[in-house]
N, C-alpha and C positions, 0 to 999 in steps of 0.2 A: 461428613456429619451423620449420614442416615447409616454407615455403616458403625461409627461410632453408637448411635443410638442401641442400634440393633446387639451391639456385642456388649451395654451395659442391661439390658433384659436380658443377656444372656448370662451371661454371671451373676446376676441380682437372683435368679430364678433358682442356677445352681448352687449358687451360695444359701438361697432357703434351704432347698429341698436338703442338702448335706446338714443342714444346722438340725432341721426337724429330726434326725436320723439320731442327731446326739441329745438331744433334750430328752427327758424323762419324761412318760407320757400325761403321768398325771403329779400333779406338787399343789399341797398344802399349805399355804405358810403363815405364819402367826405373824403379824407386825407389831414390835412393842414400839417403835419411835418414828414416827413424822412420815416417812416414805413408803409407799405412797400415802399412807394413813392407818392410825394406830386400831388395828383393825386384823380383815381374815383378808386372803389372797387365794381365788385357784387358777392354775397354769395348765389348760391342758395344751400339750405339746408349746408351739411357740406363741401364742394364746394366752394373758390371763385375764379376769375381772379381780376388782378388791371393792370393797366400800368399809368403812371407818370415819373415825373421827380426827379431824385432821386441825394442825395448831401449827403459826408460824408468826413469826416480828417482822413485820415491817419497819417497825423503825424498833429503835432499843429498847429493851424495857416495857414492850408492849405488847402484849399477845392478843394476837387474834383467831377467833376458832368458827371450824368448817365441818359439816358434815363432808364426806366426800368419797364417790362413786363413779366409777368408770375400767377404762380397760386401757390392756400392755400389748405390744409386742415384743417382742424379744428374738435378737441378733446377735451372730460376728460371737458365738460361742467362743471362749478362751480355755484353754487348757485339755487335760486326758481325762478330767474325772468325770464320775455316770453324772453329775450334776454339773456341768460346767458353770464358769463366771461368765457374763454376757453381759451384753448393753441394751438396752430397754428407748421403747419410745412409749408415750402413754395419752390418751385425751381425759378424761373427767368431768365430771359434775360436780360442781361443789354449790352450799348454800351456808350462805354467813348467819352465824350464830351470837356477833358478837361487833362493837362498833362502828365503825365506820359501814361494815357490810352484815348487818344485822338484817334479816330475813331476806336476803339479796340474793340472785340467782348469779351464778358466776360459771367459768370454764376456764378448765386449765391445762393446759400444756407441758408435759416433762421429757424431758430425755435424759439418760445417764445412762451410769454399770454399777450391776451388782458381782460385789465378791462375794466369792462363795469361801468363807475363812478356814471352817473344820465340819465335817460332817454337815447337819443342815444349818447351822450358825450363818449367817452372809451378811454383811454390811452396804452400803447401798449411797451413792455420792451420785447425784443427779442434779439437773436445773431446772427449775415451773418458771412458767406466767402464767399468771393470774387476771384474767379479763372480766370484769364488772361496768354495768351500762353507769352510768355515773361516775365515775369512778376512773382514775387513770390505769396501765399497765403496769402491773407489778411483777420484777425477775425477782427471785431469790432461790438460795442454796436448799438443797434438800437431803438431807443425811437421813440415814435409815440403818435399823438396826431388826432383821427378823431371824427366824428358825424354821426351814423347812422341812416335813415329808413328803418322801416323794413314794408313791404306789403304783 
Protein backbone atom coordinates (compact mmCIF):
# COMPACT_ATOMS: atom_id res chain seq x y z
CA UNK A 1 0.00 0.00 0.00
CA UNK A 2 2.72 2.68 1.09
CA UNK A 3 4.58 1.61 -2.08
CA UNK A 4 1.57 2.07 -4.07
CA UNK A 5 1.14 5.55 -2.34
CA UNK A 6 4.54 6.59 -3.07
CA UNK A 7 4.37 5.54 -7.01
CA UNK A 8 0.90 7.60 -7.35
CA UNK A 9 3.12 11.00 -6.10
CA UNK A 10 5.29 9.85 -8.27
CA UNK A 11 3.44 10.07 -11.44
CA UNK A 12 0.97 12.73 -10.30
CA UNK A 13 4.15 14.90 -9.78
CA UNK A 14 5.63 13.71 -13.33
CA UNK A 15 2.58 13.99 -14.96
CA UNK A 16 2.49 17.94 -13.78
CA UNK A 17 5.63 18.78 -14.33
CA UNK A 18 5.47 17.31 -18.39
CA UNK A 19 1.87 18.98 -18.50
CA UNK A 20 3.38 22.50 -17.38
CA UNK A 21 6.14 21.90 -20.24
CA UNK A 22 3.15 21.81 -22.87
CA UNK A 23 0.84 24.60 -21.62
CA UNK A 24 1.28 28.05 -23.05
CA UNK A 25 2.66 30.34 -20.51
CA UNK A 26 0.34 32.91 -20.53
CA UNK A 27 -3.61 32.65 -22.16
CA UNK A 28 -6.25 35.10 -22.36
CA UNK A 29 -9.62 34.04 -22.75
CA UNK A 30 -12.89 35.79 -23.60
CA UNK A 31 -15.98 33.56 -22.21
CA UNK A 32 -19.10 34.33 -24.22
CA UNK A 33 -21.31 31.25 -22.57
CA UNK A 34 -21.84 29.88 -18.98
CA UNK A 35 -18.36 28.13 -18.35
CA UNK A 36 -16.91 29.07 -16.13
CA UNK A 37 -18.77 32.34 -16.49
CA UNK A 38 -19.62 34.87 -19.27
CA UNK A 39 -16.64 36.85 -18.43
CA UNK A 40 -12.30 37.23 -18.79
CA UNK A 41 -10.18 34.07 -18.02
CA UNK A 42 -6.23 34.17 -17.34
CA UNK A 43 -4.05 30.94 -17.37
CA UNK A 44 -0.81 31.26 -16.48
CA UNK A 45 0.81 27.96 -17.08
CA UNK A 46 -1.56 25.28 -15.46
CA UNK A 47 -3.13 28.09 -13.26
CA UNK A 48 -6.08 30.12 -14.11
CA UNK A 49 -8.57 32.73 -12.28
CA UNK A 50 -11.82 34.02 -14.24
CA UNK A 51 -14.64 36.17 -12.63
CA UNK A 52 -18.04 36.93 -14.66
CA UNK A 53 -21.32 36.72 -14.88
CA UNK A 54 -22.70 33.43 -14.50
CA UNK A 55 -26.57 32.07 -15.33
CA UNK A 56 -27.91 28.53 -15.03
CA UNK A 57 -31.78 26.55 -14.79
CA UNK A 58 -32.21 24.69 -12.22
CA UNK A 59 -35.22 23.64 -13.15
CA UNK A 60 -36.86 24.52 -16.81
CA UNK A 61 -37.60 27.47 -17.83
CA UNK A 62 -36.02 29.27 -14.92
CA UNK A 63 -33.02 31.24 -14.84
CA UNK A 64 -30.92 32.04 -12.29
CA UNK A 65 -27.94 34.41 -12.11
CA UNK A 66 -24.56 34.60 -10.41
CA UNK A 67 -21.73 36.78 -10.11
CA UNK A 68 -18.89 34.43 -10.16
CA UNK A 69 -15.08 34.32 -9.23
CA UNK A 70 -12.68 31.84 -8.57
CA UNK A 71 -9.93 29.58 -9.99
CA UNK A 72 -8.70 26.41 -12.35
CA UNK A 73 -6.45 23.95 -12.52
CA UNK A 74 -5.70 22.44 -15.50
CA UNK A 75 -4.53 18.63 -16.45
CA UNK A 76 -3.92 15.30 -18.54
CA UNK A 77 -3.20 17.91 -21.58
CA UNK A 78 -4.52 16.03 -24.99
CA UNK A 79 -3.07 16.28 -28.06
CA UNK A 80 0.30 17.95 -30.23
CA UNK A 81 -0.96 21.47 -30.42
CA UNK A 82 1.07 24.75 -28.72
CA UNK A 83 -2.51 25.00 -26.94
CA UNK A 84 -3.57 21.58 -26.14
CA UNK A 85 -7.38 20.22 -24.96
CA UNK A 86 -7.25 19.46 -21.25
CA UNK A 87 -9.44 18.85 -18.40
CA UNK A 88 -9.99 21.35 -15.77
CA UNK A 89 -10.82 21.17 -12.07
CA UNK A 90 -12.08 24.60 -10.72
CA UNK A 91 -13.53 26.10 -6.79
CA UNK A 92 -15.55 29.60 -7.02
CA UNK A 93 -17.32 32.13 -5.52
CA UNK A 94 -20.48 32.87 -6.54
CA UNK A 95 -23.23 35.33 -5.02
CA UNK A 96 -26.94 35.03 -6.08
CA UNK A 97 -28.42 37.78 -7.94
CA UNK A 98 -31.65 36.50 -8.48
CA UNK A 99 -34.43 34.15 -6.63
CA UNK A 100 -34.20 31.54 -4.68
CA UNK A 101 -30.32 32.81 -4.06
CA UNK A 102 -30.79 36.38 -4.28
CA UNK A 103 -27.88 38.24 -2.29
CA UNK A 104 -26.68 34.58 -1.05
CA UNK A 105 -23.18 33.60 -0.73
CA UNK A 106 -22.52 30.24 -2.50
CA UNK A 107 -19.39 27.93 -3.72
CA UNK A 108 -18.99 26.00 -6.35
CA UNK A 109 -17.33 23.15 -7.63
CA UNK A 110 -16.54 22.15 -11.43
CA UNK A 111 -14.52 19.70 -13.08
CA UNK A 112 -14.60 18.94 -17.05
CA UNK A 113 -12.38 19.46 -20.45
CA UNK A 114 -12.01 21.88 -22.67
CA UNK A 115 -11.60 21.35 -26.46
CA UNK A 116 -9.52 23.42 -28.05
CA UNK A 117 -11.67 23.24 -31.71
CA UNK A 118 -9.54 25.85 -34.26
CA UNK A 119 -6.99 28.21 -33.36
CA UNK A 120 -8.20 29.93 -29.97
CA UNK A 121 -12.01 28.82 -30.53
CA UNK A 122 -12.49 25.85 -27.55
CA UNK A 123 -15.77 24.69 -26.29
CA UNK A 124 -15.96 23.51 -22.76
CA UNK A 125 -18.31 20.41 -21.19
CA UNK A 126 -17.96 20.32 -17.43
CA UNK A 127 -19.99 19.50 -14.14
CA UNK A 128 -20.68 22.19 -10.90
CA UNK A 129 -22.25 21.91 -7.54
CA UNK A 130 -23.63 24.58 -6.30
CA UNK A 131 -23.51 24.86 -2.45
CA UNK A 132 -25.82 27.52 -0.68
CA UNK A 133 -26.36 27.63 3.38
CA UNK A 134 -30.15 27.20 3.10
CA UNK A 135 -30.52 25.80 0.30
CA UNK A 136 -29.98 22.10 -1.01
CA UNK A 137 -26.92 20.92 -3.42
CA UNK A 138 -27.20 21.65 -6.75
CA UNK A 139 -25.40 19.36 -9.90
CA UNK A 140 -25.86 20.61 -13.24
CA UNK A 141 -24.14 20.58 -16.76
CA UNK A 142 -21.85 23.32 -17.70
CA UNK A 143 -21.18 24.01 -21.40
CA UNK A 144 -18.87 26.62 -22.50
CA UNK A 145 -18.08 28.35 -25.50
CA UNK A 146 -14.75 30.83 -25.33
CA UNK A 147 -11.81 32.29 -27.62
CA UNK A 148 -8.42 32.27 -26.53
CA UNK A 149 -4.82 34.09 -26.65
CA UNK A 150 -2.23 32.86 -25.68
CA UNK A 151 1.25 35.23 -25.24
Amino acid sequence: MKTLAILSVFILFSTASLAQQRYPQHELSINGFRNPSIGLEYRYRQVSVHAGYYLTNFESGVTTEFIRSGFSIWFLPVGKKENPSSFYASASYARGLTRDYQNKNAAMGEVGFRWMVWQGLNLRLGMVALVTKGESVKINPTPGISYSFTF
